[in-house]
C-alpha positions as CSV (number, residue, x, y, z in Angstrom):
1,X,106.6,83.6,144.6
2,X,102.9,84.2,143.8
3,X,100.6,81.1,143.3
4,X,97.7,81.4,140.8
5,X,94.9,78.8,139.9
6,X,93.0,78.8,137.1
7,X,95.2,81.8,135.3
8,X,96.2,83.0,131.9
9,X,99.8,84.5,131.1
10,X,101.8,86.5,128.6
11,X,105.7,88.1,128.5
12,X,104.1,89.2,124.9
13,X,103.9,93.3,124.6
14,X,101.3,93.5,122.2
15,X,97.4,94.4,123.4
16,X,96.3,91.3,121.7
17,X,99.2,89.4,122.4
18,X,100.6,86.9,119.8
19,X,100.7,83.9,122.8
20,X,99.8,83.2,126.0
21,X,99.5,80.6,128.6
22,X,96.4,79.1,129.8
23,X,97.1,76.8,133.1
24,X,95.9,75.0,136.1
25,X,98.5,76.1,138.3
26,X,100.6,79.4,137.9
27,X,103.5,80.0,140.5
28,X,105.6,83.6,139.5
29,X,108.5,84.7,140.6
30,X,108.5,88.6,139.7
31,X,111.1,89.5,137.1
32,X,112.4,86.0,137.0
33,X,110.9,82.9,136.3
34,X,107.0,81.2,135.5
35,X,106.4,77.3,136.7
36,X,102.8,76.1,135.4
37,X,101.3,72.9,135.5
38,X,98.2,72.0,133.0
39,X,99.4,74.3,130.4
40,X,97.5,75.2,126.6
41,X,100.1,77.1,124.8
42,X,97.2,80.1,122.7
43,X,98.4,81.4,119.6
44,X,96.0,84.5,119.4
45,X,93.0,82.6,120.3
46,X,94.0,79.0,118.8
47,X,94.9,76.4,121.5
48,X,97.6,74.4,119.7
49,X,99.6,72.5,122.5
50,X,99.3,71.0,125.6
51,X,102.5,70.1,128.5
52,X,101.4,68.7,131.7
53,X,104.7,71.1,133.0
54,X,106.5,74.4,131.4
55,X,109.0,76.9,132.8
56,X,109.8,80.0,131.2
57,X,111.8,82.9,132.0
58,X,110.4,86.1,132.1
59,X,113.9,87.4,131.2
60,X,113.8,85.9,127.8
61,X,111.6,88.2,125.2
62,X,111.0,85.2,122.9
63,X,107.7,83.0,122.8
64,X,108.6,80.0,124.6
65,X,106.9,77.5,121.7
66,X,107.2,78.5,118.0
67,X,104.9,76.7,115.2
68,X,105.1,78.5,111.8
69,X,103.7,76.4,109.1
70,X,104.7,77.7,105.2
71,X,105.2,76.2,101.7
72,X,108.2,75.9,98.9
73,X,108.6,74.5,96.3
74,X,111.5,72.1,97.4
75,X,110.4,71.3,100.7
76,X,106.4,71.3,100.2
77,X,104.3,71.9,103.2
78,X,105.9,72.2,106.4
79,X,105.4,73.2,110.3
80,X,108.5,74.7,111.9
81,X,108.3,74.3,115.2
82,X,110.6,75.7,118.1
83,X,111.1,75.2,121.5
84,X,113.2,78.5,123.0
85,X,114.8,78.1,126.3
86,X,116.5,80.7,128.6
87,X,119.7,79.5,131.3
88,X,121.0,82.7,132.6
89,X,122.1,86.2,131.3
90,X,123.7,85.9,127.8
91,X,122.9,81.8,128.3
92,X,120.0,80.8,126.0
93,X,118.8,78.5,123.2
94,X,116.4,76.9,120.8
95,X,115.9,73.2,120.0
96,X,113.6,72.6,116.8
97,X,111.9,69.7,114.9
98,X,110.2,70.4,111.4
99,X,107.9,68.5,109.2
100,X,108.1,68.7,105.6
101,X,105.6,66.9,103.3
102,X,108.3,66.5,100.4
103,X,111.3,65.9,102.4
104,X,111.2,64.4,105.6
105,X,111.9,65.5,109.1
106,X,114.5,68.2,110.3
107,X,115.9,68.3,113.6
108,X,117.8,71.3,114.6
109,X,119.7,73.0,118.1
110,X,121.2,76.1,118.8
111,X,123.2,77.9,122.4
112,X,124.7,80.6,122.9
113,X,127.2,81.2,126.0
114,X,128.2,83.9,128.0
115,X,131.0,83.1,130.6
116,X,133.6,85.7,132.2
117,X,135.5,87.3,129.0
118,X,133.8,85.0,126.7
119,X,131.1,84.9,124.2
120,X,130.0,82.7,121.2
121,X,127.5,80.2,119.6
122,X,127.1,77.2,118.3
123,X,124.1,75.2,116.2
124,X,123.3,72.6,113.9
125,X,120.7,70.9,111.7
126,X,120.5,67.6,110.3
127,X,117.6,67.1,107.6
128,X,116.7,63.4,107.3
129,X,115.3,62.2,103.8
130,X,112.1,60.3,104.2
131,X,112.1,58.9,100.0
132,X,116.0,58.3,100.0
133,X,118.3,58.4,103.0
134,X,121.6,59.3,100.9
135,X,120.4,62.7,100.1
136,X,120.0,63.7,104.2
137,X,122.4,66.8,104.6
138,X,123.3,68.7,107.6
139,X,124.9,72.3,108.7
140,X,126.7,73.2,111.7
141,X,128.4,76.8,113.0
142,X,130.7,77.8,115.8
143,X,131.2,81.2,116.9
144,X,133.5,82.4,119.7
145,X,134.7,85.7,120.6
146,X,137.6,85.7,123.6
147,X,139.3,88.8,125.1
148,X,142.3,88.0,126.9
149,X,143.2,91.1,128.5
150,X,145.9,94.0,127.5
151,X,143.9,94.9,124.7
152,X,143.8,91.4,122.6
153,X,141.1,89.2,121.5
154,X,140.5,86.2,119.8
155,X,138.1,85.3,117.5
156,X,137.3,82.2,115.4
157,X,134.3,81.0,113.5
158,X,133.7,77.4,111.5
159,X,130.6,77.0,109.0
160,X,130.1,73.6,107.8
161,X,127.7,72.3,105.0
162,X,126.9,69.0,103.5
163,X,126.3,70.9,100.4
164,X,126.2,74.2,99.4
165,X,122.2,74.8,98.7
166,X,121.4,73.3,101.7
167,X,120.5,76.0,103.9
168,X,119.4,77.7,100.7
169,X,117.1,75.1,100.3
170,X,116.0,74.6,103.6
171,X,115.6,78.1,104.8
172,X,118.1,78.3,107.7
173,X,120.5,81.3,109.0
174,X,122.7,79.7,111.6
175,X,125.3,79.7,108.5
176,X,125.3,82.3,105.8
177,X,123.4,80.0,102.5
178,X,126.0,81.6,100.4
179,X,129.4,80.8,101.4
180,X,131.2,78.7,103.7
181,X,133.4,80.5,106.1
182,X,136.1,79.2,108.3
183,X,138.7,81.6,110.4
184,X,140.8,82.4,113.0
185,X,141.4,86.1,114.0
186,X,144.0,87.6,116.6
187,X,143.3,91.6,117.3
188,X,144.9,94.1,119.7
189,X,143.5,97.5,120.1
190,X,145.8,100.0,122.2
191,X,145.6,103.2,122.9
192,X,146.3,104.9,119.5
193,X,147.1,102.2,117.4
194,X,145.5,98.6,116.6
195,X,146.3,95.6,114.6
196,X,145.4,92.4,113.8
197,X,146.0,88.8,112.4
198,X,143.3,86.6,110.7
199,X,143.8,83.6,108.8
200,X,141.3,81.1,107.2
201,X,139.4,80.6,104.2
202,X,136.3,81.2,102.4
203,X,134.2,79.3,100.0
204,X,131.5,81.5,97.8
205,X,128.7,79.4,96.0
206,X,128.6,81.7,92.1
207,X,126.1,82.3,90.0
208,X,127.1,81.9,85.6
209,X,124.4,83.8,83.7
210,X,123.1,82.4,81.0
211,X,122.8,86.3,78.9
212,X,118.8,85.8,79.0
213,X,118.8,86.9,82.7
214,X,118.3,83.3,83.8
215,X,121.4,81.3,85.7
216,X,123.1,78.8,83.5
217,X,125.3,76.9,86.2
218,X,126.4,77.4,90.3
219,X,129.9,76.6,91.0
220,X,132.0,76.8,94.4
221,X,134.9,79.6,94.3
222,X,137.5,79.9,96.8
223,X,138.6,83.2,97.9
């Protein structure tokens, strides 16, 4: 490893690069792995956090630290902000916290794993209401893809919501904000033939036009 004082870095492959790293200490492992001490997270030229440690792997094309403010009109001003981690090959993650002015706080996590014949995700967010604590909602996913050998492979996904605007309203894509989505699939693919079994069940959030091009009512269909 090469030790740096007084040092700047980016994994960022832009010429003006979107962030950087401005630290005391630097130690880089080529094509592996940064450890800095004194670290000011730049976002172009902005300085907008401080960690007295950080470790980030040079494997991992995302910015380490995420902040993207915004406004809607349900949720107000906010400031997304994201923390990306990276494990291993096909190992990584994000853990998130957002402040919204009308809302509240949002707290949020997703992995994805990798491991011999295996592959799949999982995430969630819980939304807590700052004006009335019986309107906080929360959405969770798990993905998973398995081959099991001779052709065959498993694969199952669950989307859950509180309620079915929430990631609609919230402005989230670890489940799809239009349906809820829950199956288990069995598949086989041989030489010259294939097949497969899938069972489960899906819920799709409808709009009823009101014949003025605007949306009368939303109802939940299962199909």
């Amino acid at each position: 490893p090469v030790v740096l004082k007084g040092c700047q870095c980016t994994s960022c492959a832009e010429e003006q690069p979107l962030w950087r790293l401005s630290a005391d200490t630097l130690k880089v492992k080529a094509n592996d792995r940064i450890w800095a001490w004194g670290v000011w997270l730049y976002t172009g030229r902005v300085p907008v956090f401080y960690l007295p440690y950080f470790s980030q792997s040079l494997k991992d094309p995302r910015a380490p630290i995420e902040i993207k403010p915004g406004y809607t009109q349900a949720l107000g001003a906010y400031v997304r902000t994201a923390y990306n981690f990276y494990l291993g090959e096909g190992q990584f993650g994000t853990l998130r916290y957002d402040w919204m002015d009308k809302v509240g706080n949002g707290f949020g996590g997703g992995e994805h794993y990798q491991f011999l014949s295996t592959t799949g995700s999982i995430a969630g967010y819980f939304a807590a209401n700052k004006v009335d604590s019986s309107q906080d909602g929360w959405s969770a996913n798990w993905s998973h893809h398995q081959e099991l050998g001779g052709g065959l492979s498993l694969s199952g996904n669950i989307d859950l919501l509180s309620n079915e605007l929430f990631n609609e309203t919230y402005g989230l894509s670890q489940v799809d904000s239009y349906q809820q989505r829950s199956y288990l699939a069995l598949s086989s693919s041989q030489k010259g033939y294939s097949w497969g079994l899938q069972a489960g069940q899906t819920q799709v959030l409808q709009s009823v036009p009101d014949g003025s091009g605007g949306i009368l009512s939303r109802e939940i269909v299962t199909v």
